[in-house]
N, C-alpha and C positions, 0 to 999 in steps of 0.2 A: 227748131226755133232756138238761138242764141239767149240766153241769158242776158239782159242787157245792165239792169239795177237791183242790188242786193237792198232790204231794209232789214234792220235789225229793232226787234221791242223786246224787252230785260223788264225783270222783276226782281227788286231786293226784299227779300224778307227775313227781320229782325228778331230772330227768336230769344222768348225768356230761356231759364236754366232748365227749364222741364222741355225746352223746343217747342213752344206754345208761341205762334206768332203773336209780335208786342206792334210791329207795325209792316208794315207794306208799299213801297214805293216802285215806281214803272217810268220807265221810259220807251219812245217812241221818237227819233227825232225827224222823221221823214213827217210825223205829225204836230210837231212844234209840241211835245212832251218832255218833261225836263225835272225829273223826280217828284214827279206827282204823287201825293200820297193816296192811298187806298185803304178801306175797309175791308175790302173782301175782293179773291180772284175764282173763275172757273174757266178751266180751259180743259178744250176736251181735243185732242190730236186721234185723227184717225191713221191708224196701222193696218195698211193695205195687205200685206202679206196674212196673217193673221184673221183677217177681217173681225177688228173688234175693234172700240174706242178708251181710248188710254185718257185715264183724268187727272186730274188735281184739284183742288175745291179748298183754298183755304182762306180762312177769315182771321181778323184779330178778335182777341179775348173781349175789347171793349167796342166791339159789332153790335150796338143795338136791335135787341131781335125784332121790333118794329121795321127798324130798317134792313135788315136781312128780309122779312116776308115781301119787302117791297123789290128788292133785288131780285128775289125770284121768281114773282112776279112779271117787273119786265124781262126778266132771262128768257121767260119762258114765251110773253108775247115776242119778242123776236126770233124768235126759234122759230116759232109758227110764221112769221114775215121771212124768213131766210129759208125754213122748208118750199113754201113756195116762190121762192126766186130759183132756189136750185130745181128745183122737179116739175115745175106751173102743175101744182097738183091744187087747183083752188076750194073743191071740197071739203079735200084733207084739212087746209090751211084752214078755212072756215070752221071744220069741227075744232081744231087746235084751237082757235081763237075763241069759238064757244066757252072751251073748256077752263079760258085765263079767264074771263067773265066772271066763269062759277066762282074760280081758286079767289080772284080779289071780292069778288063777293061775300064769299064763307069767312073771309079775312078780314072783310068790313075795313078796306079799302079802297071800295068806292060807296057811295049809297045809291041802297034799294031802287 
């Protein structure tokens, strides 16, 4: 199978003098993205050869941790939505979604 469309998505990030991200912007143009800014990235690229996952995980300094627990929050229910797309493992997915429950619960994220 030929190659037919390349897309390209970019991340700029703005470090202070200590390399402490100050800001974060992304493009995407195949999704009508166009220096968006951001508070926080996680990208996890798997390395086939290896068999490990290679990460990155950065936020800026003024990442309200409120809103950081909410971010990983959904990180994590979709994870569990994307685990079972990739594997129809709907158990698995079910216990993973349990588990976002508990997390925004203990978070007081959602109510009781």
């Amino acid at each position: 199978m030929a190659i037919e469309h390349t897309s390209k998505i970019t991340f700029k990030v703005g470090l202070d003098e200590n390399r402490i991200p100050e800001e974060i912007t992304w493009n995407a143009e195949d999704g009508g993205i166009k220096d968006e800014a951001s508070k926080a990235i996680m990208l996890s690229v798997w390395d086939h050869k290896q068999k490990d996952t290679l990460r990155m995980d950065l936020w800026t300094k003024d990442m309200p941790v409120d809103e950081m627990k909410q971010f990983f929050h959904q990180t994590l229910v979709s994870m569990a939505n994307s685990f079972e797309r990739a594997t129809n493992d709907e158990k698995m997915s079910a216990t993973m979604r349990d588990f976002c429950d508990y997390f925004a619960e203990k978070l007081e994220l959602i109510k009781k």
